[in-house]
Steps between C-alpha positions, in 0.01 A plus 500: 500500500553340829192707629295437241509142534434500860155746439401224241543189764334745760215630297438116365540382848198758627330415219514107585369603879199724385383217259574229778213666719262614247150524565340173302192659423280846506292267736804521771465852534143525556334229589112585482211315377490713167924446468459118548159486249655647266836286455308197594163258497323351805571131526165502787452611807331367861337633803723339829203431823542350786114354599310889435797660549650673158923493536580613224484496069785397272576537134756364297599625193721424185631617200302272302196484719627145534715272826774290446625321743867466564560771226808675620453743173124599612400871639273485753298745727342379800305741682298428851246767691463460832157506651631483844729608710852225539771561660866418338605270714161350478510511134850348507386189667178429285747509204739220702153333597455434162835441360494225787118410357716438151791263649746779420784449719595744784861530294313607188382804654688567841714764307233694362298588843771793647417620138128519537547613824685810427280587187107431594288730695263459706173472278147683551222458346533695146820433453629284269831304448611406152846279393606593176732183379726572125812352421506270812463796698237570766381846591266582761231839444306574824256742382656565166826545648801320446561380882848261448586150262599202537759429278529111471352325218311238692292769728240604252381135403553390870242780613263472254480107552322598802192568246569319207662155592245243429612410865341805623256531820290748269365310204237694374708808524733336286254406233422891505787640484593243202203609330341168552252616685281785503507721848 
């Protein structure tokens, strides 16, 4: 009887791990342009230049084909494709350019850089880099592949501020990728 008990409290106790680190979505599993279509709607897109020079084009998508800010409950797929060649650690300090564009505060996202650090590549042109943000949870893709999270519930909105704070250096490329504005 004894032994029974302690195969339920183990078998329950698995059972509570495997759900704990369930995959949220088909999506997480593979990430491509057809798995993200087809589980969600384009919210816009934009084209990223520097004078003639293309850097890259982002989309952001949604369950409802629709943003809303400071939604904690919101699904949202935001996919860039590099045009160029960047570095990590090059990447990593345009992102802390513009956090510091935003007024963020260097205590706001000190903690996250080691992450970044340890999960982004080095970028070439083709590639592409994708965060994947459900249940306050931020997943990176590079090239469909999951690369590493960030598991704190203030990441995802923090990096996509970067692009869709009102605040941000990029206005039109907000208004696109908003669906304000056409690209």
């Amino acid at each position: 009887m004894m032994r029974l008990f302690l195969l339920i409290i183990l078998c329950s106790s698995i059972t509570s791990k495997a759900n704990e680190i369930q995959i949220p979505s088909k999506v997480t599993e593979n990430l491509t342009v057809e798995a993200i279509e087809s589980e969600f709607t384009k919210v816009g897109s934009a084209l990223f230049s520097v004078f003639f020079w293309d850097i890259y084009n982002s989309t952001l998508y949604t369950e409802s084909g629709k943003y809303i800010k400071g939604s904690a409950q919101q699904t949202i797929v935001f996919k860039i494709d590099y045009l160029k060649d960047i570095t990590r650690d090059d990447l990593i300090e345009r992102t802390v350019e513009q956090w510091q564009h935003l007024n963020i505060s260097e205590h706001e996202y000190q903690q996250f850089l080691p992450i970044l650090t340890e999960i982004w590549p080095n970028i070439s042109a083709g590639d592409s880099l994708t965060l994947f943000i459900k249940d306050e949870k931020s997943l990176f893709y590079f090239n469909d592949t999951y690369i590493g999270n960030v598991n704190h519930e203030s990441f995802g909105p923090l990096f996509l501020s970067i692009w869709l704070s009102p605040k941000t250096s990029q206005k039109l490329l907000r208004k696109q990728l908003l669906g304000e504005k056409k690209s």
